[in-house]
C-alpha positions in Angstrom: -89.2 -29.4 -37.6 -90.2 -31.4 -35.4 -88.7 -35.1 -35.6 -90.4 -35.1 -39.1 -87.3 -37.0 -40.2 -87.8 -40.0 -37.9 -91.6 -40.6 -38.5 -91.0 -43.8 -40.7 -88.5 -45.3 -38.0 -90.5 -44.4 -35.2 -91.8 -48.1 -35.0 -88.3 -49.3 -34.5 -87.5 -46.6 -32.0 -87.6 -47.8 -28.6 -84.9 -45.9 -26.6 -82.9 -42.5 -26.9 -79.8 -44.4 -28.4 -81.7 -45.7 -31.0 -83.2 -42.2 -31.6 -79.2 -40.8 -31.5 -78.6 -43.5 -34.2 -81.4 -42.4 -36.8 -80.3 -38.7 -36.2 -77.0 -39.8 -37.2 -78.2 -41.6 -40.6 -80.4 -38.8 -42.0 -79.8 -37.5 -45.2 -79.2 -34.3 -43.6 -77.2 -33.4 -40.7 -79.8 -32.7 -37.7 -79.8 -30.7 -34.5 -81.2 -31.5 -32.0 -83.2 -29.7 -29.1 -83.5 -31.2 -25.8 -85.6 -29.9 -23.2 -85.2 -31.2 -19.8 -88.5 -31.0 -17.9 -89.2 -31.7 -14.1 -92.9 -32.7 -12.4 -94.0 -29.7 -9.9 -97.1 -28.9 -8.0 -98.6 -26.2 -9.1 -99.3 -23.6 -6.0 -103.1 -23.5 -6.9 -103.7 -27.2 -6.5 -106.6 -29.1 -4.6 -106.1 -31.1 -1.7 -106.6 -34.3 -3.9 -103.8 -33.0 -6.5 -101.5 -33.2 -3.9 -102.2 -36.3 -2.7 -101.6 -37.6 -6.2 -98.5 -35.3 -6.7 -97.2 -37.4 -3.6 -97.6 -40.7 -5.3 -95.8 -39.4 -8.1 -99.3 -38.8 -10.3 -99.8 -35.7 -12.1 -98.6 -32.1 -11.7 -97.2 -29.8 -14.3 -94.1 -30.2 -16.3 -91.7 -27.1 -16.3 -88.5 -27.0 -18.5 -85.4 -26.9 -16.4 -82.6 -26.7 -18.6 -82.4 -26.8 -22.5 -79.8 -27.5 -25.0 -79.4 -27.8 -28.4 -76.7 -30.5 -29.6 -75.5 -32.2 -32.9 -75.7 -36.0 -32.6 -72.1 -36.1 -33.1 -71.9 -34.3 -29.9 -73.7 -36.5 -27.9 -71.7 -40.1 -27.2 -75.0 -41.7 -25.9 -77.9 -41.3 -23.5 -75.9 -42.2 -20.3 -73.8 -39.9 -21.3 -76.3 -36.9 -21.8 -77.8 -37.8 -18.8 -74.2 -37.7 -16.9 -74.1 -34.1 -18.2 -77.1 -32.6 -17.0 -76.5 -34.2 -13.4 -73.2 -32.5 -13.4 -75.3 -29.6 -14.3 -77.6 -29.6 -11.7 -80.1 -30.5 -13.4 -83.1 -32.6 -11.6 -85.6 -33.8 -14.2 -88.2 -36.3 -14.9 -88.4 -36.7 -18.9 -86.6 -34.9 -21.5 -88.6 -33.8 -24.7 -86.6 -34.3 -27.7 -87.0 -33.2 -31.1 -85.3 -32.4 -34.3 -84.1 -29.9 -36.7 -82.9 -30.7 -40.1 -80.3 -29.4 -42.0 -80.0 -28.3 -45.7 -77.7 -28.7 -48.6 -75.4 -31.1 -46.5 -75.0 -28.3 -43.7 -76.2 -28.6 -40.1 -78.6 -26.3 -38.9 -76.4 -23.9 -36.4 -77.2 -22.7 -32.6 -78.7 -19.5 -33.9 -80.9 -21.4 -36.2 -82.0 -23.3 -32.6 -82.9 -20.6 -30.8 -86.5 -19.5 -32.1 -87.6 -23.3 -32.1 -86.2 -23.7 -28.8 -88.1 -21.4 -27.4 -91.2 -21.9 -29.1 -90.1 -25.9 -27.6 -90.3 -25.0 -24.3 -93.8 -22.7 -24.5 -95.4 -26.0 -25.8 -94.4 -28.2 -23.0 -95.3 -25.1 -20.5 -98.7 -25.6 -22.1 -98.8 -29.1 -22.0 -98.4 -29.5 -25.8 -96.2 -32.0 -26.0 -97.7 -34.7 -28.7 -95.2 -32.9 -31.4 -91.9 -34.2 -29.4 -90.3 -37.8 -28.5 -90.3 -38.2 -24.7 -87.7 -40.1 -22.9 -87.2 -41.5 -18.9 -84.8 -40.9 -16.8 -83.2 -44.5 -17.8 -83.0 -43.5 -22.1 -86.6 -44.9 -22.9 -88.9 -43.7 -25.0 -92.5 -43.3 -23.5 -95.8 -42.4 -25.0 -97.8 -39.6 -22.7 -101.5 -39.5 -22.6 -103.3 -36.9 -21.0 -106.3 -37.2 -18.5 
């Protein structure tokens, strides 16, 4: 599920455009999920975790809005990011992963549901190795934990 697809091409991947791009040039159609994630405090923290919250260190991630999309939907990065502003949407990275189709037919919304949600539990838990992570200016960034 996963971004499977891309792992070869990864090495060439340095921004969500170019990500758009390989979706688009798969051998079959993708779908892709796109979780929208902001940084929050959680209401337990120590003294010290909000200091670094303040600096803009640590926290939790929360999903704030998630959408499944064909490539072909998606013009490019500035513009997916022009949607969920219109949208209300105030993030820090979107996760991004993929969902392939078979027999030369795209996977459907329906099909997106169950991974989506099962999306959105892993980055609650902080499991996030499994999906591509991009900045709020369309790059890609690697995420280490502590």
């Amino acid at each position: 599920m996963i971004c499977n697809d891309y792992v070869g091409e990864l090495m060439e991947l340095v921004t969500f455009d170019d990500l758009l791009q390989a979706a688009r040039t798969q051998p079959e159609p993708q779908r892709l999920l796109l979780v929208f994630a902001a940084a929050e405090l959680p209401p337990d923290a120590a003294e010290t975790e909000q200091r670094a919250f303040e600096r803009g260190e640590g926290g939790a991630l929360a999903p704030v809005v998630c959408v499944d999309k064909r490539p072909e939907e998606i013009a490019n990065f500035a513009a997916l990011s022009e949607e969920s502003r219109a949208a209300g949407a105030d993030w820090h990275l979107l996760f991004v992963a993929a969902l392939s189709g078979r027999g030369g037919h795209p996977p459907n919304g329906d099909e997106a549901v169950q991974p989506m949600r099962m999306m959105v539990e892993q980055i609650k838990g902080g499991q996030i190795a499994r999906f591509l992570a991009v900045d709020k200016v369309g790059n890609l960034v690697h995420l280490q934990r502590r």
